[in-house]
Structure formats: C-alpha cells, structure tokens
PDB file of N, CA, C and O in Angstrom:
ATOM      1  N   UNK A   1     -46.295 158.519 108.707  1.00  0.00           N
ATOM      2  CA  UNK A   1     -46.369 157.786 109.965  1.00  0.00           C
ATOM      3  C   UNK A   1     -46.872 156.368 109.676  1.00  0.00           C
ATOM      4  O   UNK A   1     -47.929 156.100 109.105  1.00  0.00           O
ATOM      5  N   UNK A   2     -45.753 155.288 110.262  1.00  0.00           N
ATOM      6  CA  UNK A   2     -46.516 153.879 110.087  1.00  0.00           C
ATOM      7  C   UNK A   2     -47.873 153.417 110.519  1.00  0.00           C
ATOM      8  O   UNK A   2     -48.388 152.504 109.874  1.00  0.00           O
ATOM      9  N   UNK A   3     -48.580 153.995 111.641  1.00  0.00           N
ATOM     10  CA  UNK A   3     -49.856 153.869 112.310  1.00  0.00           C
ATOM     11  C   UNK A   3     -50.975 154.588 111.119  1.00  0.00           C
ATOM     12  O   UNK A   3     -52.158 154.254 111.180  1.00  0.00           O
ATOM     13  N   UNK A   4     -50.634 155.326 110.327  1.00  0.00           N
ATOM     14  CA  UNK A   4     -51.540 156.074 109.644  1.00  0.00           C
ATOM     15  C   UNK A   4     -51.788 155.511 108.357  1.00  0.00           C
ATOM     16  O   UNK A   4     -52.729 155.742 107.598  1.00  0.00           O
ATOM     17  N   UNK A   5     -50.343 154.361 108.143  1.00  0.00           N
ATOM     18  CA  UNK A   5     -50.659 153.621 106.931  1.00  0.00           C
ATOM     19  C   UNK A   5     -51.232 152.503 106.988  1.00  0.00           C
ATOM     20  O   UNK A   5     -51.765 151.993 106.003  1.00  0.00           O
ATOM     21  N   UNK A   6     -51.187 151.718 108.681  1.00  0.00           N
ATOM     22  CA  UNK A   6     -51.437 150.538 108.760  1.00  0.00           C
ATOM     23  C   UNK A   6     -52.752 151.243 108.727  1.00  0.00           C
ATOM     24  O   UNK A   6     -53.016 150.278 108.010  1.00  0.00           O
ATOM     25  N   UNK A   7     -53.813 151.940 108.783  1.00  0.00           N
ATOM     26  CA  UNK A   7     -55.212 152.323 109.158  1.00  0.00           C
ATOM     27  C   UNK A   7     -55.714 152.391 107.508  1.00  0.00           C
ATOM     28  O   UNK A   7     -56.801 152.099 107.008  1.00  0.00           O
ATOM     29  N   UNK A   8     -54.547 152.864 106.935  1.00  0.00           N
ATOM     30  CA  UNK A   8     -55.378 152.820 105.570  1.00  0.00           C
ATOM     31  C   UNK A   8     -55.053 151.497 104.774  1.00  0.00           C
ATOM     32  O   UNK A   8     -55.816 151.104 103.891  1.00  0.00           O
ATOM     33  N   UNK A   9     -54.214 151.005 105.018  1.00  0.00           N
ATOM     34  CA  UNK A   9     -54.115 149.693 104.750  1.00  0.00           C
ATOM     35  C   UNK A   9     -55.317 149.047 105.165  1.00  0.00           C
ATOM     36  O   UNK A   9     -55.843 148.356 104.292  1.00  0.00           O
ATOM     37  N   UNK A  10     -55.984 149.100 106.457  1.00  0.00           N
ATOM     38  CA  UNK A  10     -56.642 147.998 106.916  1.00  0.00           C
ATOM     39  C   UNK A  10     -58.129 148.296 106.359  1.00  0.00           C
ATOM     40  O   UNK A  10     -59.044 147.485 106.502  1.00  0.00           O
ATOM     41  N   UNK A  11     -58.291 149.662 105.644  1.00  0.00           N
ATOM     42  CA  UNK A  11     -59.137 150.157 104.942  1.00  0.00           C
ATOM     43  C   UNK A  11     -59.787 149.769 103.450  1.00  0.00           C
ATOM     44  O   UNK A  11     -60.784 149.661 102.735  1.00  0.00           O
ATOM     45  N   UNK A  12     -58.118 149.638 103.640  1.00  0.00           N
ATOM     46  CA  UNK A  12     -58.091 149.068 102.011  1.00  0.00           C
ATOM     47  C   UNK A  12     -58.750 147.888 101.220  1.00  0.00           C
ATOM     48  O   UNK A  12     -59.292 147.730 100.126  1.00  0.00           O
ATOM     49  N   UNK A  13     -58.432 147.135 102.326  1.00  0.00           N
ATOM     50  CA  UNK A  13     -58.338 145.594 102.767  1.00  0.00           C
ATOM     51  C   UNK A  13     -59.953 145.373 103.144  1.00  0.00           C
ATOM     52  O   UNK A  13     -60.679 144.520 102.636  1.00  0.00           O
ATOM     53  N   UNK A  14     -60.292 146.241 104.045  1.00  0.00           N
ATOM     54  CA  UNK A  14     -61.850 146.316 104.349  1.00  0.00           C
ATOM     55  C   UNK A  14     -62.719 146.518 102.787  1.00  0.00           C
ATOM     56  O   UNK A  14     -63.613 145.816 102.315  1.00  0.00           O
ATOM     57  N   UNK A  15     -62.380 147.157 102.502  1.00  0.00           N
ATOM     58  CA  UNK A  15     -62.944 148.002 101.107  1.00  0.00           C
ATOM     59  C   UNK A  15     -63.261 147.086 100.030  1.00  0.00           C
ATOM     60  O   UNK A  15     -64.282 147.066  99.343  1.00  0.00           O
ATOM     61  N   UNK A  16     -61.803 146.001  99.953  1.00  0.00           N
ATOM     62  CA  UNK A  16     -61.859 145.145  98.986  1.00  0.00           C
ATOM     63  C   UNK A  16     -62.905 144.017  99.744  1.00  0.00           C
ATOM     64  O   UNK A  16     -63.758 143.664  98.930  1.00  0.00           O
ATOM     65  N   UNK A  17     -63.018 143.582 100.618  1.00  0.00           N
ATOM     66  CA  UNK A  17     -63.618 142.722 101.236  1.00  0.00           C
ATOM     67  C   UNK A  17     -65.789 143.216 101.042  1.00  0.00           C
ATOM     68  O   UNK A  17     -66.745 142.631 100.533  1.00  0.00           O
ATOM     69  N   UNK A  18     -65.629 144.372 101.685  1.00  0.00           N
ATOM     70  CA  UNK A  18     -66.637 145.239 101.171  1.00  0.00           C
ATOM     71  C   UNK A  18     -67.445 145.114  99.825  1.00  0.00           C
ATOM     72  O   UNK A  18     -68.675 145.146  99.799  1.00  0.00           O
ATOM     73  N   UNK A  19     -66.616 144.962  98.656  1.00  0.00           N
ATOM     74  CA  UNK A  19     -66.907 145.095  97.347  1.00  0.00           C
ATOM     75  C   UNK A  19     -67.114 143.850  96.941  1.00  0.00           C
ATOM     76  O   UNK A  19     -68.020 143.569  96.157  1.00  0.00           O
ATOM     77  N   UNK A  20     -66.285 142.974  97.441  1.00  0.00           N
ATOM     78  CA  UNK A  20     -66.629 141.254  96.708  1.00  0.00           C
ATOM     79  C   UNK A  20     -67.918 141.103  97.630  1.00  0.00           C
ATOM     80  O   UNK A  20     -67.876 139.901  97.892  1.00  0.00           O
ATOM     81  N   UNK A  21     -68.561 141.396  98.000  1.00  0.00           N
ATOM     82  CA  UNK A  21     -69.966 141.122  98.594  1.00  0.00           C
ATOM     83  C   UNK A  21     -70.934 142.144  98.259  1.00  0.00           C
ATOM     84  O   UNK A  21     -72.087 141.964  98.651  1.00  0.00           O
ATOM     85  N   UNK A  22     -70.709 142.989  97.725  1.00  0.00           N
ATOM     86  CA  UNK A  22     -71.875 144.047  96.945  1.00  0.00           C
ATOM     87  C   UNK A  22     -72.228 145.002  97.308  1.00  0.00           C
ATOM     88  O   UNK A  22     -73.199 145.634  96.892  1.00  0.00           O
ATOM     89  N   UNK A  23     -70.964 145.482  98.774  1.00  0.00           N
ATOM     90  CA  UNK A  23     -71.185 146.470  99.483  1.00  0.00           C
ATOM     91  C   UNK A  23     -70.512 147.238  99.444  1.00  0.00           C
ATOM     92  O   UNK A  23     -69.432 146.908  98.953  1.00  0.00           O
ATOM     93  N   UNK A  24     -70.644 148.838  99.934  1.00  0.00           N
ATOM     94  CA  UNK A  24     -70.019 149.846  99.882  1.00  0.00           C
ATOM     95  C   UNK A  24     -69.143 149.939 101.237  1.00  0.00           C
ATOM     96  O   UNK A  24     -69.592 149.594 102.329  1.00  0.00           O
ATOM     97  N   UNK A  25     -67.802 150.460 101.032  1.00  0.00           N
ATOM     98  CA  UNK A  25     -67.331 150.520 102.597  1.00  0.00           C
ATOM     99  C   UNK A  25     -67.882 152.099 103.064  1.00  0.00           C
ATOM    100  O   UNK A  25     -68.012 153.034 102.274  1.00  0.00           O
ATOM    101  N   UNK A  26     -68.185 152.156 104.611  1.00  0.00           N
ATOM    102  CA  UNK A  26     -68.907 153.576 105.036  1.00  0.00           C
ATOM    103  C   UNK A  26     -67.834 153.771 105.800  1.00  0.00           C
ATOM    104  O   UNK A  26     -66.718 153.299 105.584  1.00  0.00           O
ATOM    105  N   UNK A  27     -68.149 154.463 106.699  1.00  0.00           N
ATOM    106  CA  UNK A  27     -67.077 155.709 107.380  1.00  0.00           C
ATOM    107  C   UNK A  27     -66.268 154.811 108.535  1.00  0.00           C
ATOM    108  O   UNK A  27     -66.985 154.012 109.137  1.00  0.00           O
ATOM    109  N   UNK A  28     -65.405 154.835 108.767  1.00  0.00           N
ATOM    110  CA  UNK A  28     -64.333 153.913 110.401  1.00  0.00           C
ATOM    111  C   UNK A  28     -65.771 154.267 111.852  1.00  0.00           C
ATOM    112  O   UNK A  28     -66.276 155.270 112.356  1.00  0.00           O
ATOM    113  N   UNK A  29     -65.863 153.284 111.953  1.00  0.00           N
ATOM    114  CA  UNK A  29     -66.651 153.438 113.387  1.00  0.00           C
ATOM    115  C   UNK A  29     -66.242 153.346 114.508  1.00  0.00           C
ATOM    116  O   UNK A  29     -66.888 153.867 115.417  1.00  0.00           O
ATOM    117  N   UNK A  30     -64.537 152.359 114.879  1.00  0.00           N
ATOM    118  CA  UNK A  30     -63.677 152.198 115.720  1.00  0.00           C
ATOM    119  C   UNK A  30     -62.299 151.663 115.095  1.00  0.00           C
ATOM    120  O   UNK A  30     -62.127 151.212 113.962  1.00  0.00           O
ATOM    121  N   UNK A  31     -61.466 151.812 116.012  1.00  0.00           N
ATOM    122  CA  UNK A  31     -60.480 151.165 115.450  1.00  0.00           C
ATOM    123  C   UNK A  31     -59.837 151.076 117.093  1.00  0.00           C
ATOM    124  O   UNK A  31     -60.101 151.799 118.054  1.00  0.00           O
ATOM    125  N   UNK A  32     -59.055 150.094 117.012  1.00  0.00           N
ATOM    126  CA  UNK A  32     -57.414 150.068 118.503  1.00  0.00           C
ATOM    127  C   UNK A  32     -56.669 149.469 118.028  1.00  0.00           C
ATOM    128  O   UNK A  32     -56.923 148.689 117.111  1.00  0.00           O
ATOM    129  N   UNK A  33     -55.550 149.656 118.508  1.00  0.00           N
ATOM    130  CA  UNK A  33     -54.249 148.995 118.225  1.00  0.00           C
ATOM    131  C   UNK A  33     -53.993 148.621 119.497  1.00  0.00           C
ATOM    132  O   UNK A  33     -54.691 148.890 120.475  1.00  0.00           O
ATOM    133  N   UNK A  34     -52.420 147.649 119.470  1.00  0.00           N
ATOM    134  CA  UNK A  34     -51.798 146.691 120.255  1.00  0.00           C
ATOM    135  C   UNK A  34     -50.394 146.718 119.609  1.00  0.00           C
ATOM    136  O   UNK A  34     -50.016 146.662 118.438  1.00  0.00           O
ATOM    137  N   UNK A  35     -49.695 146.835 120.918  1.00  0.00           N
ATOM    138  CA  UNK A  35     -48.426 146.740 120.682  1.00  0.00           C
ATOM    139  C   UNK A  35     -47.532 145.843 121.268  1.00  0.00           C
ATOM    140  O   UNK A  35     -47.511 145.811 122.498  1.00  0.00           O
ATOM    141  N   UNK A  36     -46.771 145.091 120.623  1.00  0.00           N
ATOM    142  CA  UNK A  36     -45.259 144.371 120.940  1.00  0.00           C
ATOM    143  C   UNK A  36     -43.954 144.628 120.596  1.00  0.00           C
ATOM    144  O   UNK A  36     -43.409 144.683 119.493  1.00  0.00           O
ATOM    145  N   UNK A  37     -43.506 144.789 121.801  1.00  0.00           N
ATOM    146  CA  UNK A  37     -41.740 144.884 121.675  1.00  0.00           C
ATOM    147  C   UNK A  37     -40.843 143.759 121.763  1.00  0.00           C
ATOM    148  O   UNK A  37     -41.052 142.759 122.449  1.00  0.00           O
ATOM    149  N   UNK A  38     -39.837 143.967 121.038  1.00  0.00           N
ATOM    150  CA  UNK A  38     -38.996 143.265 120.920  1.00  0.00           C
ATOM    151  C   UNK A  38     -37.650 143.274 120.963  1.00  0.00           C
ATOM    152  O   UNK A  38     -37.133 143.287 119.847  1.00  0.00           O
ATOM    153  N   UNK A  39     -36.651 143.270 122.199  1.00  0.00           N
ATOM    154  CA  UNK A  39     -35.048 143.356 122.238  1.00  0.00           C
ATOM    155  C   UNK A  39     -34.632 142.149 121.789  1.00  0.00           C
ATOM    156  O   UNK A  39     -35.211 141.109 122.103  1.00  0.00           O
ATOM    157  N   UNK A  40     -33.718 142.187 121.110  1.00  0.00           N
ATOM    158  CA  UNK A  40     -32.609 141.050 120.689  1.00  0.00           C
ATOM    159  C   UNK A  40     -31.789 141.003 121.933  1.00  0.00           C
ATOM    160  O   UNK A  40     -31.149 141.970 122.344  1.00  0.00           O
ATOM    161  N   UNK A  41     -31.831 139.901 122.483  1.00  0.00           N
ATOM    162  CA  UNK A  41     -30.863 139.597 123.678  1.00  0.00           C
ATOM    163  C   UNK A  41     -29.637 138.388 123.141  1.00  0.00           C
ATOM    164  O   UNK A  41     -29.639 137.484 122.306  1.00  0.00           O
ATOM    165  N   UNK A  42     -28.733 138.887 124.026  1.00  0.00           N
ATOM    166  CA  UNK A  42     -27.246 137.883 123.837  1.00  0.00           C
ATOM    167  C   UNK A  42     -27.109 136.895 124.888  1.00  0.00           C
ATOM    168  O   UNK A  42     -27.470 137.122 126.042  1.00  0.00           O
ATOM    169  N   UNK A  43     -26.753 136.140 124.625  1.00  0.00           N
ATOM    170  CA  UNK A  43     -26.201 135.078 125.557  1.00  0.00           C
ATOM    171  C   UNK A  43     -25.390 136.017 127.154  1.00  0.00           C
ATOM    172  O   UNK A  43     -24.671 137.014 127.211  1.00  0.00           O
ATOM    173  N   UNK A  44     -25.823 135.310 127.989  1.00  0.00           N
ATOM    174  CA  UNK A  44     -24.612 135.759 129.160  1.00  0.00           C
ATOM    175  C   UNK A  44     -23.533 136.206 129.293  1.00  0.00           C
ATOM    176  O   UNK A  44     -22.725 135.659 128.542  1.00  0.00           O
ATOM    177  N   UNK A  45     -23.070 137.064 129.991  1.00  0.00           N
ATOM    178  CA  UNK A  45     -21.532 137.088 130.118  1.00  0.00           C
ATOM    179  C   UNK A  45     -20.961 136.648 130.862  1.00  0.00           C
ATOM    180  O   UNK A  45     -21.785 135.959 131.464  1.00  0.00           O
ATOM    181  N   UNK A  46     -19.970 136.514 131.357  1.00  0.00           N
ATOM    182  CA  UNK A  46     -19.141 136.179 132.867  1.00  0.00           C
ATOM    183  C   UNK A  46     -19.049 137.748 133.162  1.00  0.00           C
ATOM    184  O   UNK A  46     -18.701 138.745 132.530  1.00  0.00           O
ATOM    185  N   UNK A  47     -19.534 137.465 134.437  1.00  0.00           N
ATOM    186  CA  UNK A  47     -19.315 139.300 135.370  1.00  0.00           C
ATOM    187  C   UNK A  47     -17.522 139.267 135.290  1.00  0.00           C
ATOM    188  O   UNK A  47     -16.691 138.361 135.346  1.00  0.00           O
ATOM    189  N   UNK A  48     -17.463 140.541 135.154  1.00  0.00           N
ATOM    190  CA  UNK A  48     -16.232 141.360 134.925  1.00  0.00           C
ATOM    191  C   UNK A  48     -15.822 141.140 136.397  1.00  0.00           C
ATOM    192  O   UNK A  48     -16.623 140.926 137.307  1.00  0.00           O
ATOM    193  N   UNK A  49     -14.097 141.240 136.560  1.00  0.00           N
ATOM    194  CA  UNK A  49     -13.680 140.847 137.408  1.00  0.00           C
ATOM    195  C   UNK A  49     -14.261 141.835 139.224  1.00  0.00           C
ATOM    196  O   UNK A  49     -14.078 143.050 139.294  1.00  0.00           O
ATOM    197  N   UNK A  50     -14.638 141.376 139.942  1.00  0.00           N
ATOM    198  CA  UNK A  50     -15.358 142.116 141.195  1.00  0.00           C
ATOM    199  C   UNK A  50     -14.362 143.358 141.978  1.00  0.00           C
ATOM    200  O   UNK A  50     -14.567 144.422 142.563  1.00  0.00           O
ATOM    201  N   UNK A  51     -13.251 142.564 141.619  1.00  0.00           N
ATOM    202  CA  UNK A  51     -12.073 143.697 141.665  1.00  0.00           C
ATOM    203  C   UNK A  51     -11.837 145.213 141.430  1.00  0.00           C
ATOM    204  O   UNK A  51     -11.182 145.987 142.129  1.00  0.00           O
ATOM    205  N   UNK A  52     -12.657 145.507 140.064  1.00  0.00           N
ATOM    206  CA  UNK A  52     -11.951 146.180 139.064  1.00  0.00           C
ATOM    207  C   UNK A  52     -12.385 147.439 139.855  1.00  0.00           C
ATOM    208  O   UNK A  52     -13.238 147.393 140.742  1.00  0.00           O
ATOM    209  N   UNK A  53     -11.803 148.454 139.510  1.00  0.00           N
ATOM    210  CA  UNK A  53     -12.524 149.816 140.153  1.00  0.00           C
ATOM    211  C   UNK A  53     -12.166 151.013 139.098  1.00  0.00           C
ATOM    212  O   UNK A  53     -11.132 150.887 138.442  1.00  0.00           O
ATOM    213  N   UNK A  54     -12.958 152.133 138.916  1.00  0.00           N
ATOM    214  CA  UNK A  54     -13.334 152.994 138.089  1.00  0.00           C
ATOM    215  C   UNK A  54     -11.601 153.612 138.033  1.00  0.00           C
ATOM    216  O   UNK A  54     -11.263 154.171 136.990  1.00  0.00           O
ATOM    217  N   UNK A  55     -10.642 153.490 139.090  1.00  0.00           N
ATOM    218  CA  UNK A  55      -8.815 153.938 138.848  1.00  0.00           C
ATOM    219  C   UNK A  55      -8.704 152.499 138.044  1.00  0.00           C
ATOM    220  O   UNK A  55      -7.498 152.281 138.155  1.00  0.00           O
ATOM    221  N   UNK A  56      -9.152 151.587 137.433  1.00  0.00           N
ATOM    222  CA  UNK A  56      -8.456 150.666 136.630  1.00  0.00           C
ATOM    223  C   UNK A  56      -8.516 150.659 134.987  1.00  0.00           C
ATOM    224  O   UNK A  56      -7.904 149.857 134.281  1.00  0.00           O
ATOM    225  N   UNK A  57      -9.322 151.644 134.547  1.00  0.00           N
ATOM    226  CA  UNK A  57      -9.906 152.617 133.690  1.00  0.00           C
ATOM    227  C   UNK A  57     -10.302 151.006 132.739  1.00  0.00           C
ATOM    228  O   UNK A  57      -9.604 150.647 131.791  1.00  0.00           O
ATOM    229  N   UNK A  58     -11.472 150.245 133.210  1.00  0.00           N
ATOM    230  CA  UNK A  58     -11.793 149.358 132.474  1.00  0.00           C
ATOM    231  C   UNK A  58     -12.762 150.364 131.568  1.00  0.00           C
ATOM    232  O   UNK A  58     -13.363 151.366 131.956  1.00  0.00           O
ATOM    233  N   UNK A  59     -12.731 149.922 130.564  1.00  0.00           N
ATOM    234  CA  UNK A  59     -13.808 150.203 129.452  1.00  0.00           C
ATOM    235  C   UNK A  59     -15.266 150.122 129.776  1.00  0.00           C
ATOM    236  O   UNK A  59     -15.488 149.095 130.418  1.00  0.00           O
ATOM    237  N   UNK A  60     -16.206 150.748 129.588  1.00  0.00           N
ATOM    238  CA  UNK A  60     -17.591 150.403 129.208  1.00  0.00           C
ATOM    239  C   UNK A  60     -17.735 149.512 127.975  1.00  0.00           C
ATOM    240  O   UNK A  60     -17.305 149.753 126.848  1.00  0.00           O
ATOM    241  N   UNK A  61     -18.355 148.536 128.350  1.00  0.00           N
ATOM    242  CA  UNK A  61     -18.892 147.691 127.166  1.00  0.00           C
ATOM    243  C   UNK A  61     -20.581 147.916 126.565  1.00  0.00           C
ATOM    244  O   UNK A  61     -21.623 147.555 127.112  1.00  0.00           O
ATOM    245  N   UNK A  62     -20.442 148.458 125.587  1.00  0.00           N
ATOM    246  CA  UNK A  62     -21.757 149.084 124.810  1.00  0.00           C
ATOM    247  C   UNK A  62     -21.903 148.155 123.728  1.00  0.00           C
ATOM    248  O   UNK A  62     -21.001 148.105 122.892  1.00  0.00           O
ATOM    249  N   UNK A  63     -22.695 147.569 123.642  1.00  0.00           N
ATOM    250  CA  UNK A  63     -23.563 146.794 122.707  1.00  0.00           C
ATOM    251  C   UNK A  63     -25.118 146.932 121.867  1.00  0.00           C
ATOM    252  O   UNK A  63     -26.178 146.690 122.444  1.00  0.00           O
ATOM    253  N   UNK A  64     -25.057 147.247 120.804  1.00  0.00           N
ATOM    254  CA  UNK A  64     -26.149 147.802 119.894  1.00  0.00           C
ATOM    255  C   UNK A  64     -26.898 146.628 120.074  1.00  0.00           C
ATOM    256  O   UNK A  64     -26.360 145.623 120.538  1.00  0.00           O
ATOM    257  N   UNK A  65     -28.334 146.655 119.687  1.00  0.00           N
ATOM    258  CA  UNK A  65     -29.511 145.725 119.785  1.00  0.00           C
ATOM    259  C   UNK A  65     -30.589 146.146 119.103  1.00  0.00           C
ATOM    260  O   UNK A  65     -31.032 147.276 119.309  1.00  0.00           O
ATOM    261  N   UNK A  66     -31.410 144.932 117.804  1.00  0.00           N
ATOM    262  CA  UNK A  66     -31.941 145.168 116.825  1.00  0.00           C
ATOM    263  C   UNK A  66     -32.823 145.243 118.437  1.00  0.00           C
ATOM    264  O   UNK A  66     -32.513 144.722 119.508  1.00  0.00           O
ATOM    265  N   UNK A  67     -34.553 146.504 117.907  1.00  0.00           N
ATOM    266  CA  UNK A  67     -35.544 146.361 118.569  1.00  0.00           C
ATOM    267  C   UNK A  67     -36.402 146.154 117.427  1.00  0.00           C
ATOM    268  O   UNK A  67     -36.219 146.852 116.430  1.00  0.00           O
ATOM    269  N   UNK A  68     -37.297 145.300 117.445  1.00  0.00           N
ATOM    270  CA  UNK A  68     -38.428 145.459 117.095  1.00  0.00           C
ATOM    271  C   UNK A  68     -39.749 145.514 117.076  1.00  0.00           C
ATOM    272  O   UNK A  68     -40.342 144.520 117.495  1.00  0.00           O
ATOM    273  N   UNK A  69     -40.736 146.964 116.470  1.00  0.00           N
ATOM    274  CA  UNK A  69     -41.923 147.209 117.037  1.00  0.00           C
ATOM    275  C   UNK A  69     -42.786 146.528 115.973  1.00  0.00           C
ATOM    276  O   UNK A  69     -42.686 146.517 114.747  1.00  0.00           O
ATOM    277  N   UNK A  70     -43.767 145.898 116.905  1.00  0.00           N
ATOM    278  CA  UNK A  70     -45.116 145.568 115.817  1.00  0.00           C
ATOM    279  C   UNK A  70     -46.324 146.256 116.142  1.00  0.00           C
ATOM    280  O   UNK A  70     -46.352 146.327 117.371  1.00  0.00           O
ATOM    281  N   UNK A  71     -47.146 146.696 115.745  1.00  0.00           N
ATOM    282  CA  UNK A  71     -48.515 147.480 116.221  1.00  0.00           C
ATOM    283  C   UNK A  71     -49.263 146.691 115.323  1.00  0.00           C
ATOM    284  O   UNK A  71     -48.905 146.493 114.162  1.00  0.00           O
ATOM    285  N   UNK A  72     -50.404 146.185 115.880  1.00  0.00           N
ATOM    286  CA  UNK A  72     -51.643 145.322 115.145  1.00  0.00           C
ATOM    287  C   UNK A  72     -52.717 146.758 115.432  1.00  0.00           C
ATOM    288  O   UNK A  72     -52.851 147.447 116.443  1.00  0.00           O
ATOM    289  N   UNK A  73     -53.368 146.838 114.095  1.00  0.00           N
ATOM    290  CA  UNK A  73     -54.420 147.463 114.007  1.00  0.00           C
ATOM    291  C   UNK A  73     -55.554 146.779 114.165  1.00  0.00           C
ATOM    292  O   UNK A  73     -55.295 145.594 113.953  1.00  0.00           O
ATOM    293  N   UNK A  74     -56.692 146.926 114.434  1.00  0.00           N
ATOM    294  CA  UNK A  74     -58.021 146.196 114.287  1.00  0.00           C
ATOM    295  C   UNK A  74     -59.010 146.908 113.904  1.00  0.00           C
ATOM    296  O   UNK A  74     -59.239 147.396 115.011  1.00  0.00           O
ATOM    297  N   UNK A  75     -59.907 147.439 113.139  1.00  0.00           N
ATOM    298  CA  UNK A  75     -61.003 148.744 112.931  1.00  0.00           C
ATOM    299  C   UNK A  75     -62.719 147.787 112.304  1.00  0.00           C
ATOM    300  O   UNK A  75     -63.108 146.771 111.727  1.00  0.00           O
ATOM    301  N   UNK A  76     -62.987 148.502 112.676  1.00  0.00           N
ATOM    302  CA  UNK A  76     -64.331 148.313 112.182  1.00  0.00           C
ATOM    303  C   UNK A  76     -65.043 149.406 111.638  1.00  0.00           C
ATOM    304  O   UNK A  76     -65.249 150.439 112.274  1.00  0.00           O
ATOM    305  N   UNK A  77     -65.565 149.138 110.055  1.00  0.00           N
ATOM    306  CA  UNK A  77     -66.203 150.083 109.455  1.00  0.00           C
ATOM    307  C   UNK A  77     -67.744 149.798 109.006  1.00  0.00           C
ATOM    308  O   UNK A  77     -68.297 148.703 109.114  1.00  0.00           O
ATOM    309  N   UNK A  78     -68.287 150.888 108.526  1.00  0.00           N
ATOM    310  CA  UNK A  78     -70.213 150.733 108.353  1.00  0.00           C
ATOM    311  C   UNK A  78     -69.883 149.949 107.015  1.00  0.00           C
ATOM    312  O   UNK A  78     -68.700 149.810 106.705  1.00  0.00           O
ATOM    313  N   UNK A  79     -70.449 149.657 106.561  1.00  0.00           N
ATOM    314  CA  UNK A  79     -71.123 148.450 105.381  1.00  0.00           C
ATOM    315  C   UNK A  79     -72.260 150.009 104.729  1.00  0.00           C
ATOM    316  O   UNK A  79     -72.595 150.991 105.392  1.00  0.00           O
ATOM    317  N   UNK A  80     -72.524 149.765 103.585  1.00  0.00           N
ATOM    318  CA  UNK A  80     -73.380 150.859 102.771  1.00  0.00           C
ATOM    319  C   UNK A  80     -73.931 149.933 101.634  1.00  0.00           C
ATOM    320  O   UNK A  80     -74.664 150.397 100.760  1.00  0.00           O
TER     321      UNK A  80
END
C-alpha cells in the first residue's frame, strides 16, 4: 500500500534527521495525511447537434483521463 510506504518513508527521513543530531528516533506519536486530486481536462466541445435523438443511433463519446492522486504525509515522532 502507497500510504504505508509514504509513513515509512517519512520515518526514514525522520530517522536520518534524528541521527545527524545525536538522537535516537522513538516511537510515531501522530501522523495525518492530505489529499489532492487531479482530472486531466480537455478543451471544450461544441454540443452535439440539439436535434439528435437516441432513434439516430449517435454514438456515445467516451474519453479516458489521466487522474492523479497525491497524499502528503506529515508525522511526528519522540526524539530518544
């Protein structure tokens, strides 16, 4: 799970930070995350003719779209 790596990542990262100062990292005391989404949107269309009706057997137009998720971790751990 990506949430479980960003936590040990941010652990990691704590840990090293931890050690260049002479300290031990101690146990997670909090942590939250935050999330942003992201659709790729297209330019406009011109509306399809107002006419058309479901006996004119127009097509559905289906269009794929990159999403992308970001989750920011934030945690705070004890110092030892």
């Amino acid at each position: 799970m990506l949430l479980a790596k960003a936590v040990e990542n941010a652990r990691h990262q704590a840990a090293v930070v931890a050690n260049a100062g002479g300290r031990t990292l101690g146990t997670l005391i909090s942590a939250s995350f935050s999330t942003v989404n992201q659709v790729e949107r297209s330019a406009a269309r011109p509306m399809l003719n107002k006419t058309a009706t479901a006996d004119n057997n127009v097509p559905t137009q289906i269009e794929s779209k990159n999403i992308t998720i970001s989750v920011n971790v934030n945690t705070v751990f004890k110092l030892l």
